[in-house]
DRENDOTI-634305 format. One record per atom (N, C-alpha, C): x, y, z; atom name; residue number from 1. Coordinates in Angstrom, 1 decimal, padded with zeros to 4 digits, m for minus. Each point is the difference from the previous one (the first is absolute). Last residue first. Layout:
residues N
<east X; north Y; up Z; at CA; i NUM> .
...
END
This chain:
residues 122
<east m006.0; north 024.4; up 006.1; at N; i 122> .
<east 000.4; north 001.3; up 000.2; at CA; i 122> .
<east 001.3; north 000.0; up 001.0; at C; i 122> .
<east m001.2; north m004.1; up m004.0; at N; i 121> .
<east m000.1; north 000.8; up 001.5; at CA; i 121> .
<east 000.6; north 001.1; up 000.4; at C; i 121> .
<east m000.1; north m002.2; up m004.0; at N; i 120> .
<east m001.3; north 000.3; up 000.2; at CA; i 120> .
<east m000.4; north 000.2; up 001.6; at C; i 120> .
<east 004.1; north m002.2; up m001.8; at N; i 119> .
<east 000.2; north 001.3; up m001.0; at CA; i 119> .
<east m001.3; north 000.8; up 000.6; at C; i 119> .
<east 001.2; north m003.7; up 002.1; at N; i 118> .
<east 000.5; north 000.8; up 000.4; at CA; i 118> .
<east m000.2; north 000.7; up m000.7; at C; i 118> .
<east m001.5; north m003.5; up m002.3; at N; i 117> .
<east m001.0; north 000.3; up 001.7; at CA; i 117> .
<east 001.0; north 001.3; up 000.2; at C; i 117> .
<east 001.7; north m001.7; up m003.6; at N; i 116> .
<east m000.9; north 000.6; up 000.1; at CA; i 116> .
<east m000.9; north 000.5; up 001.2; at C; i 116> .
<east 004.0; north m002.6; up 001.0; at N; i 115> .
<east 000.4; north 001.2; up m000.7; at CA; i 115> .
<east m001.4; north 001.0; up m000.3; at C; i 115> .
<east m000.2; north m004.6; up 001.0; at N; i 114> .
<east 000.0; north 000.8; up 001.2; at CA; i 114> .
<east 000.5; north 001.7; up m000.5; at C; i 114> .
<east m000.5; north m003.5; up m003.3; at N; i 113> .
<east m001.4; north 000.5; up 000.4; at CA; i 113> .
<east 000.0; north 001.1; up 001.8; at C; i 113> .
<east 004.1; north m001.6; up m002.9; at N; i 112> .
<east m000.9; north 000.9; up m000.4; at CA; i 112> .
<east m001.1; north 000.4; up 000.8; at C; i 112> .
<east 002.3; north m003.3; up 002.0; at N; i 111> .
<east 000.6; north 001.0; up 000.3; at CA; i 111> .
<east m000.8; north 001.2; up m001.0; at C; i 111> .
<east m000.6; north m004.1; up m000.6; at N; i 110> .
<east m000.4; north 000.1; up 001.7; at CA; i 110> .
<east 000.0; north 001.5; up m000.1; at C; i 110> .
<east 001.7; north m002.3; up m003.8; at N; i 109> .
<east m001.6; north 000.8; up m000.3; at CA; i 109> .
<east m000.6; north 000.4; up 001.5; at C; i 109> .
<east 005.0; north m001.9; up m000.1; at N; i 108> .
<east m000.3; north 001.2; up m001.1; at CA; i 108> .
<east m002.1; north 000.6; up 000.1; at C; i 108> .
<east 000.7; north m004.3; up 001.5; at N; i 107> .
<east 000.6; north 001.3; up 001.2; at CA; i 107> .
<east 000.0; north 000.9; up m000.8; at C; i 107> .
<east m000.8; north m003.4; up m002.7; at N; i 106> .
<east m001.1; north 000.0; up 000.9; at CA; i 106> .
<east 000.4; north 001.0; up 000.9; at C; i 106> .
<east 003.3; north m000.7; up m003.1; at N; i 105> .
<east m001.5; north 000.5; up m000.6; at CA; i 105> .
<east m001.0; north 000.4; up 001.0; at C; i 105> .
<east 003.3; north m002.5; up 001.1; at N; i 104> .
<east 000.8; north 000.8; up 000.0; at CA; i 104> .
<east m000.8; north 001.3; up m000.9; at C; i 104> .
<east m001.0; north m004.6; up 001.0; at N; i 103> .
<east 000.1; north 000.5; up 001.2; at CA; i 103> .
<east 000.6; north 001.5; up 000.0; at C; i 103> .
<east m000.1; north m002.7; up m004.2; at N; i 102> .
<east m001.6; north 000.2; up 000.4; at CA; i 102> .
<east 000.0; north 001.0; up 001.5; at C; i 102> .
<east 004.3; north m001.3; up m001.7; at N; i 101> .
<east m001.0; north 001.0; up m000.7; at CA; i 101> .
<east m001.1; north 000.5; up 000.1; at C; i 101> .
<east 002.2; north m003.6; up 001.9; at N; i 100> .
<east 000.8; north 001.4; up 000.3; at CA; i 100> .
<east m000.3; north 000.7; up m000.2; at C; i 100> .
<east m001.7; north m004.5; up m000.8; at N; i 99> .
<east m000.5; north 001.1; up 001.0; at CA; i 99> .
<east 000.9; north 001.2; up 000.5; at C; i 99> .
<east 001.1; north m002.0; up m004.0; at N; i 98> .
<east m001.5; north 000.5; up 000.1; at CA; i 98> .
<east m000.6; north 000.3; up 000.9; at C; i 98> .
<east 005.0; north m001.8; up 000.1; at N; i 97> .
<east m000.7; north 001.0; up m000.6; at CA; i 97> .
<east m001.6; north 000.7; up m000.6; at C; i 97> .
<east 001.2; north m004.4; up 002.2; at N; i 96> .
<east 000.5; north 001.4; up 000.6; at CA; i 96> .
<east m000.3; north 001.6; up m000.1; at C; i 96> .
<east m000.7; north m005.3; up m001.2; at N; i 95> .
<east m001.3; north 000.8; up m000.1; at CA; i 95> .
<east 000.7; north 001.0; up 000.9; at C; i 95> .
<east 002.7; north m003.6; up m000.7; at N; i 94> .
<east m001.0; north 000.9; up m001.6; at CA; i 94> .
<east m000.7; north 000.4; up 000.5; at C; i 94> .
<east 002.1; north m001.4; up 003.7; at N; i 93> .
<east 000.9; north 001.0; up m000.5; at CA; i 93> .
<east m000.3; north 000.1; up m001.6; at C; i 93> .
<east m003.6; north m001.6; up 004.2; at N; i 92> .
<east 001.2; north m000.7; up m000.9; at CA; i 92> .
<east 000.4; north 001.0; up m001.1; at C; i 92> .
<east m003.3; north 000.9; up 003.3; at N; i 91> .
<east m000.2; north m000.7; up 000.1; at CA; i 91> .
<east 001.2; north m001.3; up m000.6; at C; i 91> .
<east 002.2; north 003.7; up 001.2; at N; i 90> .
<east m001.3; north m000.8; up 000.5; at CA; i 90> .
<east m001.5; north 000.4; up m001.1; at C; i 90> .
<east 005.3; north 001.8; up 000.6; at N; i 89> .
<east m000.5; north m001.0; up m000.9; at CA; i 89> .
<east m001.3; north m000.8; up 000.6; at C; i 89> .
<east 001.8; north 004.4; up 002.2; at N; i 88> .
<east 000.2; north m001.4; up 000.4; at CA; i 88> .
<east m000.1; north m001.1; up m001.1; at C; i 88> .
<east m001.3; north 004.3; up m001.0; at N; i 87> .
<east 001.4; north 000.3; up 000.3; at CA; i 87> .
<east 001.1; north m001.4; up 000.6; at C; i 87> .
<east m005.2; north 000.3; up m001.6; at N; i 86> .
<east 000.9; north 000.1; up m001.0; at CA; i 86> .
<east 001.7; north m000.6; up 000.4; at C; i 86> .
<east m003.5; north 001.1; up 003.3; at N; i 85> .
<east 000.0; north m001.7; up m000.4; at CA; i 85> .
<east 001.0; north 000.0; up m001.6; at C; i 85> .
<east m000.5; north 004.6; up 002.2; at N; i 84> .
<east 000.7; north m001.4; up 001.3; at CA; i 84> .
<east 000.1; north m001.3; up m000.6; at C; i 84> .
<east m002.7; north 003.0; up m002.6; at N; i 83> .
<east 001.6; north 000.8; up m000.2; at CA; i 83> .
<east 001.0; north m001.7; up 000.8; at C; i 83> .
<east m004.9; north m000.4; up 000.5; at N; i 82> .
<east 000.8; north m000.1; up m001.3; at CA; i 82> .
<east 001.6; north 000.6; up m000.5; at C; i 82> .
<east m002.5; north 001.8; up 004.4; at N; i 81> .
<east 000.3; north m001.8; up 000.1; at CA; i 81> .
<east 000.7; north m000.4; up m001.5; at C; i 81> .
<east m001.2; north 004.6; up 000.0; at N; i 80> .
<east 001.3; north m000.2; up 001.1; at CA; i 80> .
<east 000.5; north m001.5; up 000.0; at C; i 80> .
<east m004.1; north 001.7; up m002.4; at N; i 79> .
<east 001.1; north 000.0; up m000.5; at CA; i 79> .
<east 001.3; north m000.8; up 000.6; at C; i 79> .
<east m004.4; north 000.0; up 002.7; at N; i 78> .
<east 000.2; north m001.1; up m001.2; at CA; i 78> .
<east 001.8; north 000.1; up m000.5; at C; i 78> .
<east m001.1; north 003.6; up 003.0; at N; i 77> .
<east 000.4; north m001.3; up 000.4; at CA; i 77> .
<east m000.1; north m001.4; up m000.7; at C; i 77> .
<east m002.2; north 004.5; up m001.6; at N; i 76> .
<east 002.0; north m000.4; up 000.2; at CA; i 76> .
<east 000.1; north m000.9; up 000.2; at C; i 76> .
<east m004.6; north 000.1; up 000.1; at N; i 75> .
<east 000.7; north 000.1; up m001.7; at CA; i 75> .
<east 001.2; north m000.3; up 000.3; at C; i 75> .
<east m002.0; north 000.5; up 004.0; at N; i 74> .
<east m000.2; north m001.6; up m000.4; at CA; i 74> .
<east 001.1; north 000.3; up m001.4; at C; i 74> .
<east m001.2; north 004.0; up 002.1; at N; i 73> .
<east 001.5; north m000.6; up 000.8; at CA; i 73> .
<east m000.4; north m001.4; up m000.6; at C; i 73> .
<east m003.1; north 002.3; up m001.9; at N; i 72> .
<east 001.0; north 000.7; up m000.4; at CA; i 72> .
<east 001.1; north m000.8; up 000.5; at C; i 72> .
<east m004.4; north m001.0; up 001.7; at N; i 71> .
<east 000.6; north m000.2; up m001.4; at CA; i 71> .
<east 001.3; north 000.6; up m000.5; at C; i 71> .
<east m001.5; north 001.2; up 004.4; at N; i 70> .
<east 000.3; north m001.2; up m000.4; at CA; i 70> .
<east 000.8; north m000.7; up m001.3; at C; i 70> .
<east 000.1; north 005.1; up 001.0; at N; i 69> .
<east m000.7; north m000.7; up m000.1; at CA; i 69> .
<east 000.3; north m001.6; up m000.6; at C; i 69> .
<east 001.3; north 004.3; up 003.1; at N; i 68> .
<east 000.3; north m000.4; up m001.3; at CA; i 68> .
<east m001.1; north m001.4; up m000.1; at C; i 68> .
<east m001.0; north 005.0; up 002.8; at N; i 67> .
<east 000.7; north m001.7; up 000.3; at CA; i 67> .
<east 000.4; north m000.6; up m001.4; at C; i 67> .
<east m000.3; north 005.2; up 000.9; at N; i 66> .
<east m001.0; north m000.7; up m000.8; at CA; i 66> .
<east 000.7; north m001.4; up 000.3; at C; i 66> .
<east 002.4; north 003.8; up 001.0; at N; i 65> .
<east m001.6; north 000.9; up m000.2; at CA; i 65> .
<east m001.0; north m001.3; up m000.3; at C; i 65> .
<east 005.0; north m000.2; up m000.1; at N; i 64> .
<east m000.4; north 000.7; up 001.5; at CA; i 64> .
<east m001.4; north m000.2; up 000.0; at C; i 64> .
<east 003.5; north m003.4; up m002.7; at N; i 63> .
<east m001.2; north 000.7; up m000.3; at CA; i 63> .
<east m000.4; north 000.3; up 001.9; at C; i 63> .
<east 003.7; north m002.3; up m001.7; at N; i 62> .
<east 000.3; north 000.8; up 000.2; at CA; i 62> .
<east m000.8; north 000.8; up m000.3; at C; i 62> .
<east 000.4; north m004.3; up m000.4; at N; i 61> .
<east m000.4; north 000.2; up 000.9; at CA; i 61> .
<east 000.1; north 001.6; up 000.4; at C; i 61> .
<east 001.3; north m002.3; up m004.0; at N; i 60> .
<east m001.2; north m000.5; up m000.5; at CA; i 60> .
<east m000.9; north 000.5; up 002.2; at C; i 60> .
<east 005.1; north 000.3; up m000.8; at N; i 59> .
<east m000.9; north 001.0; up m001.4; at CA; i 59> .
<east m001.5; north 000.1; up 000.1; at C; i 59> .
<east 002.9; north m002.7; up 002.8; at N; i 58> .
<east 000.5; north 000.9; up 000.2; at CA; i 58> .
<east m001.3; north 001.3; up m000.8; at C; i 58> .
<east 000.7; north m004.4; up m001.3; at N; i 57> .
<east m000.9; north m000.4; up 001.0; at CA; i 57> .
<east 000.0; north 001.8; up 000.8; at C; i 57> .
<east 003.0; north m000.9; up m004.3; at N; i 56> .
<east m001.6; north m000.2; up 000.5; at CA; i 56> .
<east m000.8; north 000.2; up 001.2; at C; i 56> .
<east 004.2; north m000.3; up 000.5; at N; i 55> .
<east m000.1; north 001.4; up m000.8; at CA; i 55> .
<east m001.5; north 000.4; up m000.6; at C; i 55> .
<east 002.0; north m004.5; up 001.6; at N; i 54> .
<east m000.3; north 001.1; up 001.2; at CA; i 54> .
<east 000.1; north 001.8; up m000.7; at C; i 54> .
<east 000.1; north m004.1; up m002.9; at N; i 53> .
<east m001.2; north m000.2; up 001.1; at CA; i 53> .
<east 000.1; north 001.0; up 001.3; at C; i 53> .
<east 003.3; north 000.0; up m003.7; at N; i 52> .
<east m002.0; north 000.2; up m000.7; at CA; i 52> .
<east m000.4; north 000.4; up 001.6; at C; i 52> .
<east 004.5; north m001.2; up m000.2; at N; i 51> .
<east m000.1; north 001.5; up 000.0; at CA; i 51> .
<east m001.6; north m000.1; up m000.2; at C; i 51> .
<east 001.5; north m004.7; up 000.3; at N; i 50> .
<east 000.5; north 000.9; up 001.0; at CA; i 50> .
<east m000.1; north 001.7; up m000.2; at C; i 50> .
<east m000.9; north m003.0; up m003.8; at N; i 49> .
<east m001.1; north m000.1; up 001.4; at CA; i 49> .
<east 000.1; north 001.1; up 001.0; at C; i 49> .
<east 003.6; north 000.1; up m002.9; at N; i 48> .
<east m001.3; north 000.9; up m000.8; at CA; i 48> .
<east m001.3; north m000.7; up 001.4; at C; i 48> .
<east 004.2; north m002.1; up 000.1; at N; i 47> .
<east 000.0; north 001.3; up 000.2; at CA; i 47> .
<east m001.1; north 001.3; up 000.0; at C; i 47> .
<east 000.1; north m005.0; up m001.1; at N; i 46> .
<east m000.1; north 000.0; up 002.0; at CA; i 46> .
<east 000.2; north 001.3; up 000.2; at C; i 46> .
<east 000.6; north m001.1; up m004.5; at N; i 45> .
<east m001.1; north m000.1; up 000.2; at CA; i 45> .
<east m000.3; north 000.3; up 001.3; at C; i 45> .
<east 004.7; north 000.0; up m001.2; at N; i 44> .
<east m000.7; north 001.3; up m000.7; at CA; i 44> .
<east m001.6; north m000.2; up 000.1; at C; i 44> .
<east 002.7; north m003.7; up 001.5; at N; i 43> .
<east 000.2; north 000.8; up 000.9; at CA; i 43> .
<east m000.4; north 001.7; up m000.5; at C; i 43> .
<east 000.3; north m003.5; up m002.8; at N; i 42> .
<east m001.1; north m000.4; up 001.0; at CA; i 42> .
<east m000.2; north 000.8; up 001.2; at C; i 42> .
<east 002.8; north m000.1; up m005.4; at N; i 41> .
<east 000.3; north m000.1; up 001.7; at CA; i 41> .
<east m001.5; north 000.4; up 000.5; at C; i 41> .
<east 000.4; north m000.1; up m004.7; at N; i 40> .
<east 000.1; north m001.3; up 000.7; at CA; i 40> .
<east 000.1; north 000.2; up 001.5; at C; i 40> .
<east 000.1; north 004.2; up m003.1; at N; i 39> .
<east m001.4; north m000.8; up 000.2; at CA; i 39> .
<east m000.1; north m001.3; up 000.6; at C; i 39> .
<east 004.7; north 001.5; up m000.1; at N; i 38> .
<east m001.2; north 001.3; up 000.6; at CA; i 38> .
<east m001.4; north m000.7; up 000.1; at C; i 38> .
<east 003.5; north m001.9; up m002.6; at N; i 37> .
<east 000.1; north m000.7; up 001.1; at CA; i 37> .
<east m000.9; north 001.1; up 001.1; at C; i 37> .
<east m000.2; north 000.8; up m004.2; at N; i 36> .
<east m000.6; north m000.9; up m000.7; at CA; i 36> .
<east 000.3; north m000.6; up 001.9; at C; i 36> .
<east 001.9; north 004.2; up m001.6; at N; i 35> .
<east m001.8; north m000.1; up m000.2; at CA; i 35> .
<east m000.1; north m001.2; up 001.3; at C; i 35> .
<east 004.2; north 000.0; up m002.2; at N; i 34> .
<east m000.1; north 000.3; up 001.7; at CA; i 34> .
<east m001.3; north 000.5; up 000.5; at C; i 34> .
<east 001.1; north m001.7; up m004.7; at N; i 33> .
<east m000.4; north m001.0; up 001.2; at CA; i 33> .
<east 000.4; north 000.4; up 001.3; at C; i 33> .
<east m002.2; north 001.6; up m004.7; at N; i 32> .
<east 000.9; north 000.9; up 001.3; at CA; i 32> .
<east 000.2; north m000.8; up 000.7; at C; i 32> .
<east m003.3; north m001.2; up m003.7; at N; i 31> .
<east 001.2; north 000.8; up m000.4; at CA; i 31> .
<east 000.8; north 000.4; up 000.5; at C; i 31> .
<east m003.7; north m002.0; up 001.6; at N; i 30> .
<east 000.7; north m001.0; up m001.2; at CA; i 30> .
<east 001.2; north 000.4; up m000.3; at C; i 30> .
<east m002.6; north 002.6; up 003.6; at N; i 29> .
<east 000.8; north m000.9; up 000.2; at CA; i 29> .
<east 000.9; north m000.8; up m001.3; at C; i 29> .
<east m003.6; north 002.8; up m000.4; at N; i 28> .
<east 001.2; north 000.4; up 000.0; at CA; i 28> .
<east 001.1; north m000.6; up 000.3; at C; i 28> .
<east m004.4; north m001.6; up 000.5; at N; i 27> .
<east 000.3; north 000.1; up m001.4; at CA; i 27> .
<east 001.1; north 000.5; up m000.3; at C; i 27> .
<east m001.2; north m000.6; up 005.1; at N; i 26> .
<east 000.1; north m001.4; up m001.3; at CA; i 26> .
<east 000.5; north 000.1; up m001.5; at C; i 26> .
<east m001.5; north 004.0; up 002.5; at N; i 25> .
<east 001.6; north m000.2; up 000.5; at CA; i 25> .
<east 000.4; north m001.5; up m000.7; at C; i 25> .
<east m004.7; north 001.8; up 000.1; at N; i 24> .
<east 001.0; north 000.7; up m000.8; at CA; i 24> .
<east 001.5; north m000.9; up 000.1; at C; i 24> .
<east m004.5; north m000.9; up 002.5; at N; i 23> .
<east 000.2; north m000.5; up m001.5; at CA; i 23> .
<east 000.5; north 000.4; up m001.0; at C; i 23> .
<east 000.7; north 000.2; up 004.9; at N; i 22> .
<east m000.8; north m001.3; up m000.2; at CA; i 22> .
<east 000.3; north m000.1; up m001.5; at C; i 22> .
<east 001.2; north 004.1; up 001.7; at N; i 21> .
<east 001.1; north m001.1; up 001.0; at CA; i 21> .
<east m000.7; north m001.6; up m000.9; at C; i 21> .
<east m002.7; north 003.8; up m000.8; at N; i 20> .
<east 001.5; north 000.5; up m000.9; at CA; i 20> .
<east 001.0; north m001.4; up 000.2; at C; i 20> .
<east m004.0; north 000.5; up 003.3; at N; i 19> .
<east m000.3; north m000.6; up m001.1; at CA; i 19> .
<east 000.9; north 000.3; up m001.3; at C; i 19> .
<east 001.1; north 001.7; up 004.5; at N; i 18> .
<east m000.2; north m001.4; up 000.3; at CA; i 18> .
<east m000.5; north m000.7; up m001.4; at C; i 18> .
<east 000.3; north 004.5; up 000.0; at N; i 17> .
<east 001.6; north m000.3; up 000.0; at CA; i 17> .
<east m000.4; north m001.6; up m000.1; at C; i 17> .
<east m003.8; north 002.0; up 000.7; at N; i 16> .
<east 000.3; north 000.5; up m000.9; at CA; i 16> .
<east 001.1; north m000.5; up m000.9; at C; i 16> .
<east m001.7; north 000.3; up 004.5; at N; i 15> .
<east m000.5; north m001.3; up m000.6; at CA; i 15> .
<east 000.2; north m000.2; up m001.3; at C; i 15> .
<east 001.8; north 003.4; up 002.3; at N; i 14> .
<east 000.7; north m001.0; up 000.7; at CA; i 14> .
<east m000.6; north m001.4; up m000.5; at C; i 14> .
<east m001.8; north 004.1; up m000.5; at N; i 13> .
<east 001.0; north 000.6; up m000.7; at CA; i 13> .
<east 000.8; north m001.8; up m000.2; at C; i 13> .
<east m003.9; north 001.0; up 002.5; at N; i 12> .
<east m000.4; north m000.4; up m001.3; at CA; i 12> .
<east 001.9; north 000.2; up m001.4; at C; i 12> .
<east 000.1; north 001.4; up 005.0; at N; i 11> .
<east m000.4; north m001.7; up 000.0; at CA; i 11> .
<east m000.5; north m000.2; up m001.4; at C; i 11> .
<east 001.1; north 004.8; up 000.8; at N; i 10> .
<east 001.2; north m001.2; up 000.1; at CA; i 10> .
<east m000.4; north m001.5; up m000.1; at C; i 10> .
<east m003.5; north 003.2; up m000.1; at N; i 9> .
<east 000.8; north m000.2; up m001.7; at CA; i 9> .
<east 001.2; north m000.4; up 000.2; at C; i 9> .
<east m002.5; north 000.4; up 003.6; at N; i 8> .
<east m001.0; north m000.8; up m000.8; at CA; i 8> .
<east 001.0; north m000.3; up m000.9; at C; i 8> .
<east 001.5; north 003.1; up 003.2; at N; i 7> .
<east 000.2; north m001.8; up 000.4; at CA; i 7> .
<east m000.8; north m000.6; up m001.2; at C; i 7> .
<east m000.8; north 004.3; up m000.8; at N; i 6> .
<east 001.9; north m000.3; up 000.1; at CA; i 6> .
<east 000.2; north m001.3; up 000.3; at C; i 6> .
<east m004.6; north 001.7; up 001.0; at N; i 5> .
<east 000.7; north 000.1; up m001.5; at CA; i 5> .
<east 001.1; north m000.5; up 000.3; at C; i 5> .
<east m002.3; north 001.0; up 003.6; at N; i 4> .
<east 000.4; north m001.6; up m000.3; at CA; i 4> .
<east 000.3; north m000.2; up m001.5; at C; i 4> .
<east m001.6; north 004.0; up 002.0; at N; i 3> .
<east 000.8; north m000.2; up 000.6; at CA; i 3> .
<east 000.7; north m001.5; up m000.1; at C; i 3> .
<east m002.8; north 003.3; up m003.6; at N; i 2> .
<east m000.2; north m000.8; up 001.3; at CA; i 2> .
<east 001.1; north m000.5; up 000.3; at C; i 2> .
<east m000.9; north 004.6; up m002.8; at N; i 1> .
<east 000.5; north m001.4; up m000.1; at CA; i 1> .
<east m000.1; north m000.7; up 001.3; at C; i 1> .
END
């Protein structure tokens, strides 16, 4: 097993939670309204940024044998921004949730593909 396993499947673990956070907690919420002040506070979005991006960035560098590759650090860093633009309401707070998801997909897949690369290294 590669050495960046563990960081891969924590960061995809974390993009994971991030999309449960987006399009689970809402629905439960109807029914639990201590759910319901959980998925509202803003300060649970600044959370998930704040653990992605340096656990990411951490994960996606921790290649000995082989430089990481551009593409790869662009993929995250898309995610990372979308997470950021989500967490902030930007471009405006309906379009949150989608880039939470999308941002939160797009790192999730950063991380698979770094995952595979590590799988094929000696």
């Amino acid at each position: 097993m590669a050495r960046t396993a563990p960081l891969d499947a924590t960061a995809i673990g974390l993009s994971g939670l991030c999309l449960v956070h987006c399009l689970a907690l809402p629905v439960l919420a109807a029914g639990l309204p201590m759910l319901g002040a959980f998925s509202e506070a803003e300060w649970v979005h600044w959370l998930f940024v704040a653990l992605a991006a340096p656990i990411s960035a951490y994960a996606l560098s921790k290649r000995l044998r082989e430089p990481v590759s551009f593409a790869l650090f662009l993929l995250a860093g898309v995610g990372i921004a979308a997470l950021a633009a989500g967490a902030a309401g930007w471009p405006s707070e309906r379009h949150e949730t989608a880039l939470t998801v999308a941002g939160g997909l797009v790192l999730a897949s950063a991380h698979v593909w770094n995952w595979r690369r590590s799988a094929h290294c000696p």
